[in-house]
C-alpha positions as CSV (number, residue, x, y, z in Angstrom):
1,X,-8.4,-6.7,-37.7
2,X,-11.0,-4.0,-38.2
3,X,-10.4,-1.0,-40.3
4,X,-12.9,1.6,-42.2
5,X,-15.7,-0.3,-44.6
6,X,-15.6,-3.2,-42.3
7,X,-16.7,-4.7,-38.8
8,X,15.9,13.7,-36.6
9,X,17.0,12.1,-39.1
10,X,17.0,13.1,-42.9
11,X,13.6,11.3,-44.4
12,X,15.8,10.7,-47.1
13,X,17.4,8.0,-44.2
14,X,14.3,6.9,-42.8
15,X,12.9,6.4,-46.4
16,X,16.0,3.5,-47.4
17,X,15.1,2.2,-43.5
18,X,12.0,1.1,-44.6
19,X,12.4,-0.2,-48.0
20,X,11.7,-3.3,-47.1
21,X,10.9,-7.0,-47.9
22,X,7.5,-7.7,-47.0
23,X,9.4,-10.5,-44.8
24,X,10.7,-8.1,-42.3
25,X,10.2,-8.7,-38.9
26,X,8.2,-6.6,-36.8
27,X,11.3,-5.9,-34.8
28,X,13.2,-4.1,-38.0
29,X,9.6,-2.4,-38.6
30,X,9.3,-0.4,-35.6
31,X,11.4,1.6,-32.8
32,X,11.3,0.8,-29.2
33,X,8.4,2.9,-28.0
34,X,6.0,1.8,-30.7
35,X,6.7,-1.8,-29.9
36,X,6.4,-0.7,-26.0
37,X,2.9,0.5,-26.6
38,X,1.9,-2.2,-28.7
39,X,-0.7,-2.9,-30.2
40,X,-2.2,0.7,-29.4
41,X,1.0,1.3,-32.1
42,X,-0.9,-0.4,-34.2
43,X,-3.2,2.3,-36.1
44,X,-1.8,5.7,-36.2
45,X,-4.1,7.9,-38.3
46,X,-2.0,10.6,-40.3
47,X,-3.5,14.0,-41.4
48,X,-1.6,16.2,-43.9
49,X,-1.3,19.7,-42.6
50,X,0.3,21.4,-39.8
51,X,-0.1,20.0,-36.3
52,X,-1.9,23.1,-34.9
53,X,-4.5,23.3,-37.9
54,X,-5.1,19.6,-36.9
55,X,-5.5,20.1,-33.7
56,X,-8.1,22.6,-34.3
57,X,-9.9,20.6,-36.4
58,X,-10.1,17.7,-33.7
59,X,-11.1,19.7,-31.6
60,X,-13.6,20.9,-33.5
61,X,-15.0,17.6,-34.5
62,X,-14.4,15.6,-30.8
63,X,-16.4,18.8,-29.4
64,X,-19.4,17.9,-31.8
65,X,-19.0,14.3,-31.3
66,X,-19.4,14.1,-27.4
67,X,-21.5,17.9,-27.4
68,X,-22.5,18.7,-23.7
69,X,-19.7,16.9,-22.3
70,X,-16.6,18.9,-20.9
71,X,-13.8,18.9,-22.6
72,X,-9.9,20.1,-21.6
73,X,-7.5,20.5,-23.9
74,X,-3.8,21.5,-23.7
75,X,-0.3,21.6,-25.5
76,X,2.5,19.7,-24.0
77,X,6.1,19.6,-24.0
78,X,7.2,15.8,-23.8
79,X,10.0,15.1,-23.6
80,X,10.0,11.1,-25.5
81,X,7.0,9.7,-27.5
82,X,6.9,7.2,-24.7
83,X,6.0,9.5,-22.3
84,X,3.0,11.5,-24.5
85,X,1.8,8.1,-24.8
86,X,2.2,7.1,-20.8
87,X,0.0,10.4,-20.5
88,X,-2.8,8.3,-21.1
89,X,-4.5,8.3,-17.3
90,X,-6.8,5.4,-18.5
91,X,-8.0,3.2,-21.7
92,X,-11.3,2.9,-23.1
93,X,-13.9,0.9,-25.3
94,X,-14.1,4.8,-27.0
95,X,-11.7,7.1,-27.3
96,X,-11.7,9.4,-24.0
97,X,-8.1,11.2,-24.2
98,X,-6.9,12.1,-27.4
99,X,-2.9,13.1,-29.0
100,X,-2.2,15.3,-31.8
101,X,1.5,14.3,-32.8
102,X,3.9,16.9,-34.9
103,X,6.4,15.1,-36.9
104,X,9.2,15.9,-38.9
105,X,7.4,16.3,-42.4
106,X,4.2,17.6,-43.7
107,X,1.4,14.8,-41.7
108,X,0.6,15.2,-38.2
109,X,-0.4,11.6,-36.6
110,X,-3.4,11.2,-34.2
111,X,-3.3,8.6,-31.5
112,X,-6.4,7.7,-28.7
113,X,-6.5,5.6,-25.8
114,X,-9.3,3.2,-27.3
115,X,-8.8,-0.3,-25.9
116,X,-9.9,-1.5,-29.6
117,X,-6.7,-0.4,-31.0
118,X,-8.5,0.6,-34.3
119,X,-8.0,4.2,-35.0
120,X,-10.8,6.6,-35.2
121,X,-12.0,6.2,-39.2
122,X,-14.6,8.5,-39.0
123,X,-12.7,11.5,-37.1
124,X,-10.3,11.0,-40.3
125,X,-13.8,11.0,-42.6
126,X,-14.8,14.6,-40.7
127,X,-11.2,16.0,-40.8
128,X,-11.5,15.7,-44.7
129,X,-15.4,16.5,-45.3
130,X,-15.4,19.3,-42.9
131,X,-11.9,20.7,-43.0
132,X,-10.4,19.6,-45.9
133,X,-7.6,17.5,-45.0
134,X,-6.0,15.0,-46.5
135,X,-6.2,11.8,-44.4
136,X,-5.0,8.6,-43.9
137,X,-6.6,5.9,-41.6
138,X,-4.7,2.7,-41.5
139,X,-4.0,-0.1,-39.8
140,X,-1.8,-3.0,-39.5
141,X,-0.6,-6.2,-37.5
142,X,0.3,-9.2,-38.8
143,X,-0.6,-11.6,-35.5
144,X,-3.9,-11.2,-33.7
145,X,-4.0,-8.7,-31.5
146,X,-7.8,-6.6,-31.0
147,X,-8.6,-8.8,-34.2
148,X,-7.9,-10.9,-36.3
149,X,-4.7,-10.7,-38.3
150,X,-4.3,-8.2,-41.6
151,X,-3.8,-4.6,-42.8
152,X,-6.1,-1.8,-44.2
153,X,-5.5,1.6,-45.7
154,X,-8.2,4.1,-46.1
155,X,-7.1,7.5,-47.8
156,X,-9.3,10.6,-48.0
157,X,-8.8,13.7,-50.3
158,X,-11.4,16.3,-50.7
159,X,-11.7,17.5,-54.3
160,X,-14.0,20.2,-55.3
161,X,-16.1,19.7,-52.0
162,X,-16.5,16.0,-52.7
163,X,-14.6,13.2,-50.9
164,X,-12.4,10.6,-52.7
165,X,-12.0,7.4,-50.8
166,X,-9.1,4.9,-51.9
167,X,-9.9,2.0,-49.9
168,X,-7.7,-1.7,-49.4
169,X,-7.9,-4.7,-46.6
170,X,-6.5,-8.0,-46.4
171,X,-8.1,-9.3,-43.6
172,X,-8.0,-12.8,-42.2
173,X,-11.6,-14.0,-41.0
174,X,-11.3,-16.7,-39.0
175,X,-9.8,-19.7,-41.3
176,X,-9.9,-17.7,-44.3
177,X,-8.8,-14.8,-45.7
178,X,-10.6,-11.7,-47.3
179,X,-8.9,-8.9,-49.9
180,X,-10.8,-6.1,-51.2
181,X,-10.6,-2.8,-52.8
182,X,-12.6,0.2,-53.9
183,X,-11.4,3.7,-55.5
184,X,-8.8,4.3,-58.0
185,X,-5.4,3.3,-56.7
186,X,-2.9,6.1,-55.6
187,X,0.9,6.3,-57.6
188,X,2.3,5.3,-54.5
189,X,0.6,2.0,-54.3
190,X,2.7,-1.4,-55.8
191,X,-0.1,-2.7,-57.1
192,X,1.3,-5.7,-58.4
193,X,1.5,-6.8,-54.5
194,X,-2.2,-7.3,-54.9
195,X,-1.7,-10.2,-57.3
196,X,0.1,-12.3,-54.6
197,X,-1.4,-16.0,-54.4
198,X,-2.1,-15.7,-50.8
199,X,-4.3,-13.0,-49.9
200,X,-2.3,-12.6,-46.4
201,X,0.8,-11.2,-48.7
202,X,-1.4,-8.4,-50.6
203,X,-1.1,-6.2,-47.6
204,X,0.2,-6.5,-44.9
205,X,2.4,-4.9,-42.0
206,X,5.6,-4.3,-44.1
207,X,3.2,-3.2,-47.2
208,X,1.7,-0.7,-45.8
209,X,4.8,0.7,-44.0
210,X,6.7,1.1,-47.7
211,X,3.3,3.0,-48.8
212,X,2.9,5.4,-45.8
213,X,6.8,5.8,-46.9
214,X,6.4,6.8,-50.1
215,X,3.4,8.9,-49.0
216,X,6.4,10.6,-46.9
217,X,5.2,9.2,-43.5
218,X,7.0,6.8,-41.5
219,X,4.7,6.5,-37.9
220,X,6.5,3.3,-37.0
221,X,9.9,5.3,-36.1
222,X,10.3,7.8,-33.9
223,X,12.7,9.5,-35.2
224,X,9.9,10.8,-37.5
225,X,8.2,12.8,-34.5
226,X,9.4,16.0,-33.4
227,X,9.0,15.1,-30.1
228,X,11.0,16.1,-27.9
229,X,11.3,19.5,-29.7
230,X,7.9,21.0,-30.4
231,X,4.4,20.5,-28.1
232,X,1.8,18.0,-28.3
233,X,-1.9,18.9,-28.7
234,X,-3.5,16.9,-25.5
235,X,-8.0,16.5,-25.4
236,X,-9.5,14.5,-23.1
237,X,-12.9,14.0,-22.2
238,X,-13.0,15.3,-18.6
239,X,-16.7,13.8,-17.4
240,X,-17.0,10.8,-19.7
241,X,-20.0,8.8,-19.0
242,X,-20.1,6.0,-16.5
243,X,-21.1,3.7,-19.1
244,X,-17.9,3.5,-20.5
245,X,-15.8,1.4,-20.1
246,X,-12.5,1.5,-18.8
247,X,-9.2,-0.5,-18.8
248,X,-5.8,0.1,-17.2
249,X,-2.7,0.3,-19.3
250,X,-1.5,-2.8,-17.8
251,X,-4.8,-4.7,-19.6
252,X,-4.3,-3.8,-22.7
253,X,-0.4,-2.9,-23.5
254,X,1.4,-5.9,-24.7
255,X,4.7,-5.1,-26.0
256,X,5.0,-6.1,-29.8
């Protein structure tokens, strides 16, 4: 596991869905295409604000990231989340095609076709110093998949120019297992989770679902997308270097 600091129906429905034991199976966790594209699923970054301001602001910062390179972007009308996903021509070690997700409440979700499965942190860091957006950059798999087993949320807020970082992992590090946090916690956390024995049960795939959930975001469901039904913002990075390097879908996708 590797996450920032280290190496239609109602919502009122989809809210009781994932009030959960954190003994849930993965299964009961997430829908059909999430489990499909597994574990790509497996970090899907939210931002809080419409899904054309978001856009815009990716673009913004993807533009800076990679400047010289050409860059195409695009909205699309698709008509399943599998099939924005499948849209994907290629995975890489860096992100090199890029989704902007609308969904059925106030976040829009980011997704990239990085091999390492891991989000992009510091787009989410940007999106918040530079645009002032509230982020979250998570992640979380119980079994190894990119890395080692465990869960991580990292939430951004810009107050009076400043960023405030709430930052927890449970990670698993070979034969033992690591649990930290920094910032103060948010009202949606259960911090009494954190006192578990086992640091494996402070956080972990079901935890972190029930927190996005009370944060109003359920990214393990698709029937929180509002796809089909309103466009997707596409980027990809049209002359990505030859030093890159690339994977096909059938390398990396392991259904989950």
């Amino acid at each position: 596991m590797r996450c920032s600091g280290r190496g239609r129906r109602k919502r009122g429905s989809l809210a009781a869905d994932l009030s959960v034991s954190p003994t849930i199976s993965a299964m009961g966790l997430r829908s059909d295409s999430i489990r499909k594209w597994w574990p790509t699923t497996q970090s899907l970054d939210l931002v809080e604000g419409p899904v054309e301001a978001v856009a815009h602001g990716v673009e913004t910062e993807v533009k800076r990231f990679v400047y010289g390179e050409s860059v195409a972007t695009s909205w699309e009308a698709f008509p399943s989340l599998d099939a924005a996903f499948q849209a994907a021509p290629e995975f890489a070690n860096v992100p090199t095609f890029y989704l902007v997700l609308p969904s059925r409440s106030r976040w829009s979700v980011l997704w990239n076709n990085s091999f390492l499965c891991d989000g992009y942190d510091s787009l989410c860091w940007c999106l918040t110093k530079n645009h002032g957006f509230t982020t979250v950059h998570w992640s979380a798999h119980d079994e190894w998949t990119t890395f080692q087993s465990g869960a991580c949320f990292h939430h951004r807020r810009q107050v009076d120019s400043n960023v405030v970082e709430r930052f927890v992992y449970a990670a698993q590090e070979d034969k033992r297992w690591l649990f930290h946090e920094t910032g103060q916690p948010l009202p949606e956390e259960h911090l009494a989770s954190y006192g578990a024995r086992r640091k494996r049960d402070r956080l972990n795939e079901a935890l972190v679902a029930q927190l996005l959930g009370r944060l109003g975001a359920f990214p393990w469901s698709e029937d929180f997308y509002a796809v089909p039904g309103e466009p997707c913002f596409v980027l990809q990075r049209v002359q990505a270097p030859e030093s890159v390097i690339r994977r096909r879908a059938s390398e990396v996708v392991r259904a989950g």
